[in-house]
C-alpha positions as CSV (number, residue, x, y, z in Angstrom):
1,X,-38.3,30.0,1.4
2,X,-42.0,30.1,1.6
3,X,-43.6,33.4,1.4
4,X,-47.0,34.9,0.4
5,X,-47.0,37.2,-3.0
6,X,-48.8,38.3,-5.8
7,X,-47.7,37.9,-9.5
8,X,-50.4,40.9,-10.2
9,X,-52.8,43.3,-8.0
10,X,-56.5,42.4,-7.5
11,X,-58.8,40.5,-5.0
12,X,-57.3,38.4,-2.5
13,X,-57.1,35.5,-4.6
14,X,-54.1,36.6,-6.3
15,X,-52.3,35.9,-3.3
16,X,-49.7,32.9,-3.8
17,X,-48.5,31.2,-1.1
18,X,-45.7,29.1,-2.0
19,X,-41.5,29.0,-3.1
20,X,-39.5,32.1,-4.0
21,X,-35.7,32.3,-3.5
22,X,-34.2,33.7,-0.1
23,X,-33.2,37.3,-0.1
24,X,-29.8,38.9,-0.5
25,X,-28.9,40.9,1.8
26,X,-27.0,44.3,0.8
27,X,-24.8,46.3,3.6
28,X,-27.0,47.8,5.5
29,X,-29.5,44.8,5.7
30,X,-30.5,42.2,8.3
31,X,-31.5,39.1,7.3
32,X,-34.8,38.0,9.2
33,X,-36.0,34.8,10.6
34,X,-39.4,35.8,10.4
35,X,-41.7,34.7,13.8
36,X,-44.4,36.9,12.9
37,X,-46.4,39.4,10.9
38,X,-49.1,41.3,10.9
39,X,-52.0,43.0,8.5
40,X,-52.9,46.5,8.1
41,X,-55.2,48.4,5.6
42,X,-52.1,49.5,3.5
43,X,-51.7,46.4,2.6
44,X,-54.2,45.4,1.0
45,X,-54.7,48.6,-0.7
46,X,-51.8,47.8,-2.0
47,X,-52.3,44.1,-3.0
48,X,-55.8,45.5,-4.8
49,X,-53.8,48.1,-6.7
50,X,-55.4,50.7,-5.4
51,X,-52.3,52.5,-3.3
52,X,-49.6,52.0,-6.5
53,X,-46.5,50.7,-4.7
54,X,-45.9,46.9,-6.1
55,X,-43.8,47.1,-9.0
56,X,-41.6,44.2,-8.8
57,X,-43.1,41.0,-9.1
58,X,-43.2,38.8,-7.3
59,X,-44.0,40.9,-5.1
60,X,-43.7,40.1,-1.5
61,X,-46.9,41.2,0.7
62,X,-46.8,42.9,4.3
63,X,-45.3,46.0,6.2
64,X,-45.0,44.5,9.5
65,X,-42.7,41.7,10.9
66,X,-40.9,40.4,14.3
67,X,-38.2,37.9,14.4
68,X,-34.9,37.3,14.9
69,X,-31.4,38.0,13.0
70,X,-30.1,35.1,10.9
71,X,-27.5,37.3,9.0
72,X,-26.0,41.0,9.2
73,X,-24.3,43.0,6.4
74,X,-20.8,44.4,6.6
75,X,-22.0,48.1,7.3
76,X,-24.5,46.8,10.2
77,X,-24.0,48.6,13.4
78,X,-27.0,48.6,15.5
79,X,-28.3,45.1,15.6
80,X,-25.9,41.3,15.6
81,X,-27.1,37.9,14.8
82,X,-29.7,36.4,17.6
83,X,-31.1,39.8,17.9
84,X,-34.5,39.6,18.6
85,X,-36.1,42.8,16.4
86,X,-39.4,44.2,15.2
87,X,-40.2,46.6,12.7
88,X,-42.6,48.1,9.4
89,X,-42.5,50.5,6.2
90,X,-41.7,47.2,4.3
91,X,-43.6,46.4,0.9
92,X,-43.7,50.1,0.2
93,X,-41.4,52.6,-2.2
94,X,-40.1,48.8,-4.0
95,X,-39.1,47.4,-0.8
96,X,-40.3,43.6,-0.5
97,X,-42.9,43.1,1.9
98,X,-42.7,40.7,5.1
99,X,-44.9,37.8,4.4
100,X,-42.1,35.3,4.3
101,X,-40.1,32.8,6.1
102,X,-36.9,35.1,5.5
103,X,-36.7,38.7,4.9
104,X,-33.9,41.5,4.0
105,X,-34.7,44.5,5.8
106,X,-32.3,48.0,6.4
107,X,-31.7,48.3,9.8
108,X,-33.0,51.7,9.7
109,X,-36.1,50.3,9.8
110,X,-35.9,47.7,12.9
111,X,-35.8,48.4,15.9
112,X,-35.2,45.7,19.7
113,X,-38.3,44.0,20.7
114,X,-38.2,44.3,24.7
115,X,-37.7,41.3,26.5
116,X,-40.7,40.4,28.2
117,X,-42.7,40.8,24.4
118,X,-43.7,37.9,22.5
119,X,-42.9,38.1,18.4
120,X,-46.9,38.3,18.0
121,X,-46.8,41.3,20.1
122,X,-44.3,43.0,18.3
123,X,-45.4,42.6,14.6
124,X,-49.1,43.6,16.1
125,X,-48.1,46.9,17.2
126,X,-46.1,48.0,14.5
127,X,-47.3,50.0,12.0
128,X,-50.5,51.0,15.0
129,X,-48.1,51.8,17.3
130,X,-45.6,54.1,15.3
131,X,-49.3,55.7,13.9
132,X,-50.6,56.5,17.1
133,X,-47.8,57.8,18.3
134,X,-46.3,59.7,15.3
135,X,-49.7,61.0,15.5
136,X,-50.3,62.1,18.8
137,X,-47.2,64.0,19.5
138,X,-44.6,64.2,16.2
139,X,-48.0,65.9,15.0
140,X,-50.8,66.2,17.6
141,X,-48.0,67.6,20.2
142,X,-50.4,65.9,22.6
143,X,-50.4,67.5,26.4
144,X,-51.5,66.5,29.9
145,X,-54.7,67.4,30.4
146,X,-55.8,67.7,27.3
147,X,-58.9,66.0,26.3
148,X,-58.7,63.7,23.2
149,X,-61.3,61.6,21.2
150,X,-60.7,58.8,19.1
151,X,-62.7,56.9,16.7
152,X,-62.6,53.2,17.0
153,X,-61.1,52.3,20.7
154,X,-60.5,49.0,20.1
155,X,-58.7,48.9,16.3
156,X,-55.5,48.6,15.7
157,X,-54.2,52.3,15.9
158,X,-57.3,53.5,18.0
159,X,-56.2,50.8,20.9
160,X,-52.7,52.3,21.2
161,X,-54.1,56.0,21.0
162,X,-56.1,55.0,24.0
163,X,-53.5,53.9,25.7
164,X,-50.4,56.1,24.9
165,X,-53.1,59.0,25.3
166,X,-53.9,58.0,28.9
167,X,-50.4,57.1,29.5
168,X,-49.7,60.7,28.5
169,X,-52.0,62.1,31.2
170,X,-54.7,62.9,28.7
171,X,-58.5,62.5,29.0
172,X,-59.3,60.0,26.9
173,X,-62.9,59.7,24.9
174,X,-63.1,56.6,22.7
175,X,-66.4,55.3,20.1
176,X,-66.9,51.3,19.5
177,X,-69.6,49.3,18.1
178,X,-70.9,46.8,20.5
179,X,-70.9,47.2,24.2
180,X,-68.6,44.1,24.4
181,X,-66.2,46.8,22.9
182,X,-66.9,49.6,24.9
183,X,-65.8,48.1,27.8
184,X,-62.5,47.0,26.2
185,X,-62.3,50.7,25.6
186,X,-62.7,51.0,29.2
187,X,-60.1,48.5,29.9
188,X,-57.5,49.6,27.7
189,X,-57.8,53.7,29.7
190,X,-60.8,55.5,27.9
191,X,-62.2,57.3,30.4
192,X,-65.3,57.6,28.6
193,X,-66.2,54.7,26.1
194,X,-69.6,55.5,24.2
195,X,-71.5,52.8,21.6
196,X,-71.0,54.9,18.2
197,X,-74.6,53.4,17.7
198,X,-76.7,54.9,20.8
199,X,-78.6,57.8,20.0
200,X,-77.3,59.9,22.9
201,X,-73.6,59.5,22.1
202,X,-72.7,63.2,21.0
203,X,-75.1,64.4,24.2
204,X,-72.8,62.1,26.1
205,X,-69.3,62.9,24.7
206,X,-70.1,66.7,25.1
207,X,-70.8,66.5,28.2
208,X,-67.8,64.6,29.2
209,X,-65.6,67.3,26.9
210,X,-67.1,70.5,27.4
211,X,-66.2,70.9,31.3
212,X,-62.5,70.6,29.7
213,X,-63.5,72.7,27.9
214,X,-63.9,71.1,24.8
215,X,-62.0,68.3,22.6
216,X,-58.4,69.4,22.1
217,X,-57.1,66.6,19.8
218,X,-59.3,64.4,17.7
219,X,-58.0,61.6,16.4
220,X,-60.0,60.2,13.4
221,X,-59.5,57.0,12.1
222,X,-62.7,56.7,10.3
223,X,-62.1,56.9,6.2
224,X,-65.9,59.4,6.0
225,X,-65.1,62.1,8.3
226,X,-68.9,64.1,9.8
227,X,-66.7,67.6,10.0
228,X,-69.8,69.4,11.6
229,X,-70.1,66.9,14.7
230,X,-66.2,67.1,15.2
231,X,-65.9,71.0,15.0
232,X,-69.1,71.2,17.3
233,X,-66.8,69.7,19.7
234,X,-63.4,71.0,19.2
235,X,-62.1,73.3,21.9
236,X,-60.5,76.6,20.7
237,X,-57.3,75.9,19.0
238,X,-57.9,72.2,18.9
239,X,-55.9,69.7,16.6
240,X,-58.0,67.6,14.4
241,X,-55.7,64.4,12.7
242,X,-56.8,62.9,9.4
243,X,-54.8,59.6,9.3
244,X,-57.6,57.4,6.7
245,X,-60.3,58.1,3.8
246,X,-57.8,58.4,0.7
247,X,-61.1,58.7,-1.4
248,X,-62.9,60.5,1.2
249,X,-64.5,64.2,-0.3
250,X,-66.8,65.5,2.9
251,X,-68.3,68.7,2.9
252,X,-66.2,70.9,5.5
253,X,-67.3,73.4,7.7
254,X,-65.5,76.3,6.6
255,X,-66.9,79.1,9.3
256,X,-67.4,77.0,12.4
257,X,-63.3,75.8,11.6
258,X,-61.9,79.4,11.2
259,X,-63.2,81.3,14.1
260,X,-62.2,78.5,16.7
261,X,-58.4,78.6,15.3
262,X,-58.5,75.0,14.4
263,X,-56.2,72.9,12.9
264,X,-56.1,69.9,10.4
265,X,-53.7,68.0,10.4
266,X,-52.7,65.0,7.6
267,X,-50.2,62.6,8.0
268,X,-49.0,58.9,6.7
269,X,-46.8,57.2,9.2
270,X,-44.6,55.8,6.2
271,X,-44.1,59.4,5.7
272,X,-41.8,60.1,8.9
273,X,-37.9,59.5,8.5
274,X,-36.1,57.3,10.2
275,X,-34.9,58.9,12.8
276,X,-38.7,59.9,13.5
277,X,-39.9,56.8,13.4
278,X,-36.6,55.2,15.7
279,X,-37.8,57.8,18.5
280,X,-41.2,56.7,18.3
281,X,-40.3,53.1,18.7
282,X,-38.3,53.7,21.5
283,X,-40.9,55.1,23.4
284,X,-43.2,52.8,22.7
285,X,-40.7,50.0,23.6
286,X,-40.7,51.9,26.9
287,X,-44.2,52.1,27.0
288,X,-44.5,48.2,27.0
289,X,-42.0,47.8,29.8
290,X,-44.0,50.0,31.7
291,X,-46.7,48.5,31.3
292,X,-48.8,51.9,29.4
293,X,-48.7,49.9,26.2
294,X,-49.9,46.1,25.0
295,X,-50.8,46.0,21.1
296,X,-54.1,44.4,20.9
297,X,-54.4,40.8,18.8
298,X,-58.0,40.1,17.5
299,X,-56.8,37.0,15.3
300,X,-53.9,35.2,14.9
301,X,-53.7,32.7,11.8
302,X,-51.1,30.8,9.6
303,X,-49.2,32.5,7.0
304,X,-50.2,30.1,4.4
305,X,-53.5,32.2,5.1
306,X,-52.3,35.1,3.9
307,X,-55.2,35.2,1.4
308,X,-58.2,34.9,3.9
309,X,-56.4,37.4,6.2
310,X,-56.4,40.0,3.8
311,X,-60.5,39.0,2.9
312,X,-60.9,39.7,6.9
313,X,-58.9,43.0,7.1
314,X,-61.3,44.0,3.6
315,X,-64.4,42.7,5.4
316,X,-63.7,45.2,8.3
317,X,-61.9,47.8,6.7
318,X,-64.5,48.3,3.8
319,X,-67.0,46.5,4.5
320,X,-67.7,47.2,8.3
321,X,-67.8,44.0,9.3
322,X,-67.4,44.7,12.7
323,X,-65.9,40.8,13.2
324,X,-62.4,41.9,13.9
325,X,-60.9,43.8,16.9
326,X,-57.2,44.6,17.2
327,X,-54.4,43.3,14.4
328,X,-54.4,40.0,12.4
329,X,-51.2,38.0,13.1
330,X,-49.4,35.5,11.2
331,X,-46.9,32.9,12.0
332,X,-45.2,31.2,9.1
């Protein structure tokens, strides 16, 4: 099978496209007709060396994928061959990654892509979707009528908080760089969408928030957290989520945190167990039935450009770019 890999961590450059051998599958694995994958941060933190979780090379890149089932193991109970299925968490803890014509995955981790989605669709809101929604309620225990912000409206995870916030009956504040993308914001449910870059944009988010009587949940996707802005605007016994910044050490606002009864929360989506993350899938299945839910695509490319998507995702991710919205897909 083709498939992209490394041989070692680095720059993007160590990325091979070419031959390995086709995956065995053991008992409780599907074999994968790959359609499509997608690229998240992880990943190349990962390829770089940075997050230490490719032992075994060649090592296989990717978390996400979407395609359809080629083989099933004798202990297989949830999916059959022709099954259409999406899922993540691969190329983590020594599991082979996705970027491959062919891939052996548990079914623990796959779950039915509705009908009416297309493959792209499916490997784009992966690992976003099961973030944002892990995040909103396994941890955020998101209401109705709560007001929530979140950094980044238009990204990959910020586009389905947006969304499965406002689906949720939540008032929904999101940031974005250009104006182009504030009124994707707009599109996608924020009912307020402010250009991180004017000015005016704390003047205007508080007084969105404050006749709500503050910020309840704050979702922060940014890796350098400003802790004074966000506890300025937290309502009493607000939820703050810290989902990015690995190397991030900001100063923190001890006093003003303490005597509104915040909380912080942390949390790493490959974290949650599988039965946490089935639930969330489900509901996000649901969610694009509905209609509440479409993962948002900002590029779609070959997977013999494995290499240059992962220089894009770096670009943005590191180097604030600001060239990419929504999740890079790949079709082998």
């Amino acid at each position: 099978m083709k498939a992209a890999y490394i041989r070692e961590t680095g720059d993007p450059t160590v990325i091979t496209y070419g031959d390995l051998p086709d995956p065995n599958i053991g008992p409780n694995d599907v074999l994968l007709r790959v359609a499509a994958v997608a690229v998240n941060p992880i990943d190349t933190y990962i390829r770089s060396g940075a997050v230490s979780m490719a032992a075994d090379f060649p090592y296989v890149v990717g978390c996400d994928v979407a395609g359809t089932v080629v083989e099933v193991g004798p202990a297989v109970r949830r999916f059959k061959v022709g099954d259409r299925v999406w899922g993540s968490n691969q190329g983590l803890f020594g599991r082979q990654g996705t970027f491959s014509e062919l891939a052996a995955i548990d079914e623990k981790w796959l779950y039915p892509i509705p009908p009416e989605m297309s493959d792209n669709e499916a490997a784009a809101g992966a690992l976003v979707g099961l973030t944002a929604h892990l995040g909103l309620f396994l941890h955020g225990h998101l209401r109705p009528g709560e007001c929530l912000f979140v950094n980044g409206g238009t990204g990959g995870v910020g586009s389905s908080v947006v969304q499965l916030a406002r689906a949720a009956g939540a008032y929904v504040i999101a940031t974005a760089g250009t104006d182009e993308k504030v009124e994707a914001c707009q599109q996608l449910g924020a009912h307020l969408a402010v250009n991180y870059r004017d000015d005016r944009r704390e003047d205007r988010i508080r007084a969105f928030a404050m006749p709500h009587g503050g910020i309840h949940l704050w979702f922060e996707t940014q890796r350098e957290p400003t802790f004074d802005r966000t506890i300025s605007l937290m309502a009493p016994r607000g939820r703050v989520i810290l989902m990015a910044g690995r190397q991030s050490r900001p100063q923190f606002p001890v006093g003003p945190f303490y005597v509104k009864d915040l909380r912080l929360l942390g949390f790493a989506m490959f974290n949650a167990s599988p039965d946490e993350q089935r639930e969330a899938a489900a509901a996000l299945n649901a969610a694009y039935e509905s209609g509440a839910w479409r993962p948002h695509i900002g590029a779609v490319m070959k997977l013999s450009e494995a290499a240059e998507a992962h220089r894009l995702q770096e670009d943005n991710t590191l180097g604030f770019a600001g060239t990419l919205s929504g999740k890079i897909v790949l079709n082998p």
